[in-house]
C-alpha positions in Angstrom: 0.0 0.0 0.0 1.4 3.0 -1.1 2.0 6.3 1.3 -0.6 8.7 -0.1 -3.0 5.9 -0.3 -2.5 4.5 3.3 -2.9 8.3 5.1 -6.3 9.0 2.6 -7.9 5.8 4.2 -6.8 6.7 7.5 -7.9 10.3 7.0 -10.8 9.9 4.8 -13.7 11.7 7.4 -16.9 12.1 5.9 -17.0 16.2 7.0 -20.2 16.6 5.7 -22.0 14.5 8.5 -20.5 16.7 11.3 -21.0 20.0 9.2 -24.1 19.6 6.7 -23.6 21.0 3.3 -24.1 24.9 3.3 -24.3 25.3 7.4 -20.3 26.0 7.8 -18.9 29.2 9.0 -17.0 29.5 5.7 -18.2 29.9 2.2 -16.8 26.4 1.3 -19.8 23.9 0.2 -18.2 20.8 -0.2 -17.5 19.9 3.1 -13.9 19.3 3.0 -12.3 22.3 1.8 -12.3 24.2 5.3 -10.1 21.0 6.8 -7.2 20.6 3.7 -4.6 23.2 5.1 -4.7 21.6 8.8 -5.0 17.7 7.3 -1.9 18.5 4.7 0.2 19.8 7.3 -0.4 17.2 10.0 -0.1 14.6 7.9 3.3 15.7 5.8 5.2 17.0 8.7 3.4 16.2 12.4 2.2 12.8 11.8 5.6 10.9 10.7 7.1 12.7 13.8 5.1 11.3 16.2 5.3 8.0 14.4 9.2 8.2 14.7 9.1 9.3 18.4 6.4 6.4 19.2 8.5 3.5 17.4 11.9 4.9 18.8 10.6 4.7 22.2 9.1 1.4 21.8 12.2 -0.2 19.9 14.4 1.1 22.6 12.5 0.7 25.4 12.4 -3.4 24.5 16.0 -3.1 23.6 17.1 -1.8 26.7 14.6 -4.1 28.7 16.0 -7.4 27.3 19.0 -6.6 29.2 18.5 -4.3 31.7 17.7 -7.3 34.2 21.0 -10.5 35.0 23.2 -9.0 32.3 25.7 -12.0 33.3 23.4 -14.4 32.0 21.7 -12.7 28.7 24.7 -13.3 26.7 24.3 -11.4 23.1 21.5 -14.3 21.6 18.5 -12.3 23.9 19.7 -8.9 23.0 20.2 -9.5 19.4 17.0 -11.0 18.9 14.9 -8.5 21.3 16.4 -5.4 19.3 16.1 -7.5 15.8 12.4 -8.7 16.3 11.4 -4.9 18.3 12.6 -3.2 15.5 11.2 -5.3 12.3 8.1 -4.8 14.3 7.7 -1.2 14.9 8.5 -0.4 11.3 6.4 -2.9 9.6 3.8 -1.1 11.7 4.7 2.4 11.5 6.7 2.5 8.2 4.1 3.3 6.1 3.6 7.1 8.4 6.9 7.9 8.7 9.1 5.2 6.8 10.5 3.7 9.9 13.6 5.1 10.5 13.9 5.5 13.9 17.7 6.2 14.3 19.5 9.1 13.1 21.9 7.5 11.1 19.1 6.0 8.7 17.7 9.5 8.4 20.9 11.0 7.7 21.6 8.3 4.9 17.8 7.9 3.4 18.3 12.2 3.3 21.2 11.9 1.2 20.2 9.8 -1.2 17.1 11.5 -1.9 14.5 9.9 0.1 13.6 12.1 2.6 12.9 16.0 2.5 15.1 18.3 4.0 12.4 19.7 6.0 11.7 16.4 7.9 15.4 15.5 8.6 15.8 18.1 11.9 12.6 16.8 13.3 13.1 13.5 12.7 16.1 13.4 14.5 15.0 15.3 17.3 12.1 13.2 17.5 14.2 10.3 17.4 16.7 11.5 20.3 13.2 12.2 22.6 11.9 8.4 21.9 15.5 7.3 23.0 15.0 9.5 26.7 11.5 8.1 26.5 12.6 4.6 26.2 15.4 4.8 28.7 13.5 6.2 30.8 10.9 3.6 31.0 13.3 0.6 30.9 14.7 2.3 34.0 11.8 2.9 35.4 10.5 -0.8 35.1 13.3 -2.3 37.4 14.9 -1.4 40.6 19.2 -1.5 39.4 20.7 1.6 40.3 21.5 2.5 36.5 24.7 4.9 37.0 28.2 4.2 36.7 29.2 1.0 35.3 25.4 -0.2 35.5 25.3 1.5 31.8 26.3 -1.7 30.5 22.5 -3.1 32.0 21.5 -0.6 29.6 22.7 -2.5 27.0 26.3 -1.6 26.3 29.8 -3.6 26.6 32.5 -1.3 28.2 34.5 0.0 25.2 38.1 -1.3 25.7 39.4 -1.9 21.9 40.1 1.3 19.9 38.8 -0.9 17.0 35.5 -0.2 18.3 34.9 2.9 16.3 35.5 1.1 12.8 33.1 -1.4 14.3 30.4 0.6 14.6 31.3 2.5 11.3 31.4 -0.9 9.6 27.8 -2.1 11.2 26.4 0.9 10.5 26.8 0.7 6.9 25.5 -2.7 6.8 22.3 -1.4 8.2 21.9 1.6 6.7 22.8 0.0 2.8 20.0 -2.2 3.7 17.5 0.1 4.3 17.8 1.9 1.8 18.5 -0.5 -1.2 15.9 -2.4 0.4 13.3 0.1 1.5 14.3 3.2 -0.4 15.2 2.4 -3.7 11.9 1.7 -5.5 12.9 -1.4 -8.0 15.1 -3.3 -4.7 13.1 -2.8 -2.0 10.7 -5.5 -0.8 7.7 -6.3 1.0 10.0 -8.4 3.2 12.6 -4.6 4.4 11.3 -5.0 7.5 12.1 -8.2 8.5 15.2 -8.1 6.7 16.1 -5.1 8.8 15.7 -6.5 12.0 17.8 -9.3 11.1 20.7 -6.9 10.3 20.8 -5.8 13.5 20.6 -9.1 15.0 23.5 -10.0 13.0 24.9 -7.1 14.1 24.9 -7.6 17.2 25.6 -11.1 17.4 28.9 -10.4 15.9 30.0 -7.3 17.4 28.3 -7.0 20.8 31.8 -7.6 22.3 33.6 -5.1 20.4 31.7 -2.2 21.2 27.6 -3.0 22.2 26.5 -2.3 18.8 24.5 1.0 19.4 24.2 2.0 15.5 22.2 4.4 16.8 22.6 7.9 18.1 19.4 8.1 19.8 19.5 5.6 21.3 23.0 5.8 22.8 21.8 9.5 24.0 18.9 8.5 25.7 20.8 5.6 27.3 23.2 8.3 28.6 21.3 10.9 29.7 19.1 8.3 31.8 22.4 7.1 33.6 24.4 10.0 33.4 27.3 8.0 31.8 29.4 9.7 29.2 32.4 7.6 28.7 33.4 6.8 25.3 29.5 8.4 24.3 31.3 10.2 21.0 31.8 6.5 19.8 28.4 6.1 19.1 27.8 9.3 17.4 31.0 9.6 14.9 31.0 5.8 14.1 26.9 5.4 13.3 27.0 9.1 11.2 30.6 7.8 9.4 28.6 4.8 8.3 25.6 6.8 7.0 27.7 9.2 5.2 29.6 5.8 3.4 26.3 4.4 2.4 25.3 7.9 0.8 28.5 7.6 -1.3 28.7 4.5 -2.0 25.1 4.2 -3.2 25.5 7.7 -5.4 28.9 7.2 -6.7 30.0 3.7 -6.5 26.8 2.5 -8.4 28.6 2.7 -12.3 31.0 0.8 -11.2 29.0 -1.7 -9.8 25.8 -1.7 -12.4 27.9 -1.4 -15.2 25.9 1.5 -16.6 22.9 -0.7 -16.3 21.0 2.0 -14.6 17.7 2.2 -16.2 16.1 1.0 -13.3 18.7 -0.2 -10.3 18.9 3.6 -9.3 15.2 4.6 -9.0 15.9 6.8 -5.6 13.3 9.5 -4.7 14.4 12.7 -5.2 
């Protein structure tokens, strides 16, 4: 179901029953007129913002919650799958209002290759840093560990010993981010199956790098998890790295494709502008 189509069914009010033809205040007789400035703005530029801070906050808030409670035993299998399964989730269900981004990085990247207006990239972000306090906030708020100091980890990082850790998260970041948008974005790649294809990138993700550097990915998230325990050691990893990754995808997807495609694009580089 297409965008438009989705947010007409969902908006589709029958005006006239509430204001019978000819009775309104203004000189509009069709019923509908009077309502098209609010409707167009709420749903182009309010709407997707709340969808991104609701999913952001849900996908972080089970994130955080899978092991927020005996880290010792979670291992990375619980963690992986919570954050793979939470996210394929929220964005099968709220992709089709906002196109499921929920993380800053995917913004950044789905902005540079055309997919998402310049208008909506400040809000999104901002809306996506507010879902990660929001999460955080409730996964601390659902168990009693003191979450400050070295109880970040609960909160779903690994102390950051390796100074590979940056080229990790650069590295995973770009796996995610090329598969959103070649598999979400692009219109003759992407699939009915992006979301659950998604989800599995961060699962793999973060079943092979947990013990590098926790896998964040995602500056929201790693903001919210900080500002709720007041930790900010090594927090710049998770900004630089996840941003570094987004700006390769951009590239590689804009530049990189003729050498790739072998001038075969007719079709393989259908981005939104």
């Amino acid at each position: 179901m297409a965008l438009s189509e989705s947010k007409t069914e969902l908006w589709d009010l029958d005006i006239s029953v509430i204001q019978p033809e000819g009775k309104g205040l203004g000189p509009a007789t069709d019923g509908t007129s009077g309502t098209k400035p609010f409707r167009g703005v709420f749903e182009q530029f309010v709407q997707p913002c709340l969808a991104e801070l609701l999913g952001s906050s849900l996908f972080i808030f089970v994130g955080c919650l899978s092991v927020i409670e005996n880290t010792e035993g979670t291992g990375r299998l619980q963690p992986a799958l919570a954050h793979g399964l939470a996210l394929g989730i929220v964005i099968a269900v709220l992709g089709e209002i906002s196109g499921g981004h929920f993380n800053p990085a995917v913004s950044v990247s789905v902005f540079l290759i055309g997919g998402l207006n310049i208008i909506l990239l400040v809000p999104y972000i901002l809306a996506q840093i507010c879902g990660g306090m929001i999460g955080a906030g409730l996964a601390k708020a659902a168990v009693s560990l003191p979450l400050i100091g070295n109880h970040y980890i609960c909160l779903g990082f690994s102390l950051v010993f390796y100074s590979t850790s940056h080229v990790a998260e650069v590295i995973m970041t770009l796996f995610l981010t090329m598969v959103v948008c070649m598999g979400a974005v692009n219109e003759c790649t992407r699939s009915l199956l992006a979301p659950l294809c998604i989800g599995l990138t961060v699962t793999a993700d973060i079943l092979a790098g947990g013990a590098v550097s926790g896998v964040c990915m995602n500056p929201a998230r790693a903001f919210g998890l900080a500002m709720v325990a007041n930790y900010w050691s090594y927090h710049w990893i998770y900004w630089v790295g996840p941003m570094s990754g987004a700006l390769l995808t951009a590239s590689f997807i804009r530049y990189c494709r003729p050498l790739i495609f072998w001038g075969l694009d007719t079709c393989l580089y259908n981005f939104p502008v």
